[in-house]
C-alpha positions as CSV (number, residue, x, y, z in Angstrom):
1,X,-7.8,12.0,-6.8
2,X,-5.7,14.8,-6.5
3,X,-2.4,14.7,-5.4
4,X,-2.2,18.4,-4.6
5,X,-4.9,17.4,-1.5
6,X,-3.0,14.2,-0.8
7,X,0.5,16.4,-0.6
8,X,-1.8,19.2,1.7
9,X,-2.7,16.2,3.8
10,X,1.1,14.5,3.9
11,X,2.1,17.9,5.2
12,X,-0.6,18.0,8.1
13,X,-0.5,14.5,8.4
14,X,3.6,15.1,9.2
15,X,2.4,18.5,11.3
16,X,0.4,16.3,13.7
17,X,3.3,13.5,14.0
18,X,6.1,15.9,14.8
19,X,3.7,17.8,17.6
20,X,2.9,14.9,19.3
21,X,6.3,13.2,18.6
22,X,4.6,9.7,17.7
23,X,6.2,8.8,14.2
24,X,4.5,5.6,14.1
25,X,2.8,3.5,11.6
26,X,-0.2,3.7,14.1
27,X,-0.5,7.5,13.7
28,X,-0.6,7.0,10.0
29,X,-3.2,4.8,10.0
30,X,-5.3,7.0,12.6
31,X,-4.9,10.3,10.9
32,X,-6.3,8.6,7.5
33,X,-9.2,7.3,9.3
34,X,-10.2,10.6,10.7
35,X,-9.9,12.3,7.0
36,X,-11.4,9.3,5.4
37,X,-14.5,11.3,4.3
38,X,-11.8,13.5,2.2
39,X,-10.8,12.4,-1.5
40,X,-7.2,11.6,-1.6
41,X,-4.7,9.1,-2.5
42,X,-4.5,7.1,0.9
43,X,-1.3,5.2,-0.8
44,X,0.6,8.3,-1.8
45,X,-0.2,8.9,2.8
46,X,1.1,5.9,4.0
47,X,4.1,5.9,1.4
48,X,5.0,9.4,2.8
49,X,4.2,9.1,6.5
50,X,7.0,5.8,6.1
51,X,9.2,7.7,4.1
52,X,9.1,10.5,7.0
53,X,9.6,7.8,9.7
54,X,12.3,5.7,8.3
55,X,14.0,8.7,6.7
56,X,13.4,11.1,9.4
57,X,17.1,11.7,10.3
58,X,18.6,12.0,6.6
59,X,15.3,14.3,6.3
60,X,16.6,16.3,9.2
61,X,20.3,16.5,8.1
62,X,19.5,17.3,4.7
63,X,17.1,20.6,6.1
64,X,19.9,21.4,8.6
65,X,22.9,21.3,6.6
66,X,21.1,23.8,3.9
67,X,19.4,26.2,6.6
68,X,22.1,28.7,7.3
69,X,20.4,30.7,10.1
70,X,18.3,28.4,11.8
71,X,18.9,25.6,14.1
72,X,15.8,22.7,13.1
73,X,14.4,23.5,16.4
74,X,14.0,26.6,15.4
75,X,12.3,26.2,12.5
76,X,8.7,26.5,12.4
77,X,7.1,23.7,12.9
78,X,4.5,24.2,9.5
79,X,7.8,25.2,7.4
80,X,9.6,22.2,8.6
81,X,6.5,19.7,7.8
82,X,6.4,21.4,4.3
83,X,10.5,20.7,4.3
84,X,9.9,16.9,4.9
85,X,7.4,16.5,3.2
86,X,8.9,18.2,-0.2
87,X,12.9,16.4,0.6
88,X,11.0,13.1,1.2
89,X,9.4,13.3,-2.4
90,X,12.6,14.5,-4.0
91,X,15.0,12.0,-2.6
92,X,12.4,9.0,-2.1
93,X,9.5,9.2,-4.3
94,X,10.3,8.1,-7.4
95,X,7.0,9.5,-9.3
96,X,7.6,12.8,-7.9
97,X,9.7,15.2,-10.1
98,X,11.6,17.6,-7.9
99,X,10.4,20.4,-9.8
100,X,6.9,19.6,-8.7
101,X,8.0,18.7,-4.9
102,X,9.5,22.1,-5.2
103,X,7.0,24.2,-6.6
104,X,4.0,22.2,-4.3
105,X,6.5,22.7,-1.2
106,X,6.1,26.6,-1.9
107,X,2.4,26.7,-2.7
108,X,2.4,24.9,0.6
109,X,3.8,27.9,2.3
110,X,2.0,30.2,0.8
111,X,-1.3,28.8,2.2
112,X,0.2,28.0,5.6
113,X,3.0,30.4,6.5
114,X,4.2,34.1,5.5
115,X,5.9,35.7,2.1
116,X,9.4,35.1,4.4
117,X,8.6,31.6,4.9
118,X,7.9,31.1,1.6
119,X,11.3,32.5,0.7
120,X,12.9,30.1,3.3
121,X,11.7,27.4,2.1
122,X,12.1,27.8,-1.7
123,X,15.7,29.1,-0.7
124,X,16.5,26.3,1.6
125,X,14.7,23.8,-1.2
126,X,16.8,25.0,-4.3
127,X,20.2,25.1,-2.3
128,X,19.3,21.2,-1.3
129,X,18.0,20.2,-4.7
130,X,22.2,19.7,-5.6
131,X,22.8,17.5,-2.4
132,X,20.0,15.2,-2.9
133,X,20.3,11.9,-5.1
134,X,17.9,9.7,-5.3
């Protein structure tokens, strides 16, 4: 299983919470169910999507206090799933290296987003990477 697909599916997975605003267990559960034909790590999901929900508002400070010209609600919402997902790996995951979170966090926006979003992000990710102990 690869854990790049599994990260591509955290962030999507996190996408689909935030736009309908359910961060529930529930939603977890549904949007494995509906990509169970996919190979991935289902544990690496959950342990995410729990992270994301209990976590959410350190997430969220952590993003804010490091993105100097935007507001989180101003953020797109793809940049902002790759965000949590990538802080919720450095600061919680324990098997994650931040380098990796990092580097994953910006292949992430270079598949989903544009060459400024990718800047954002790996700007906003290396000015949080001091702030952050796990």
């Amino acid at each position: 299983m690869s854990r790049k697909i599994s990260r591509e599916l955290g962030m999507k997975m996190v996408y689909q919470m935030d736009m309908t605003k359910e961060y529930t267990n529930e939603k977890i559960e549904e949007f494995i169910e509906e990509h169970s034909h996919e190979n991935f790590d289902s544990q690496y999901l959950v342990d995410l999507g729990n992270i994301v929900i209990e976590n959410k508002e350190d997430i969220d400070s952590i993003i804010s206090t490091h993105s100097t010209k935007w507001k989180i609600n101003r953020i797109a919402k793809v940049d902002l799933s790759i965000l949590r997902v990538a802080i919720a790996e450095i600061k919680y995951m324990d098997n994650v290296p931040f380098k990796v979170a990092i580097n994953e966090g910006i292949e992430l926006a270079k598949r989903y987003s544009d060459d400024e979003s990718t800047k954002f992000i790996n700007g906003l990710l290396g000015s949080a990477i001091n702030d952050i102990e796990k």
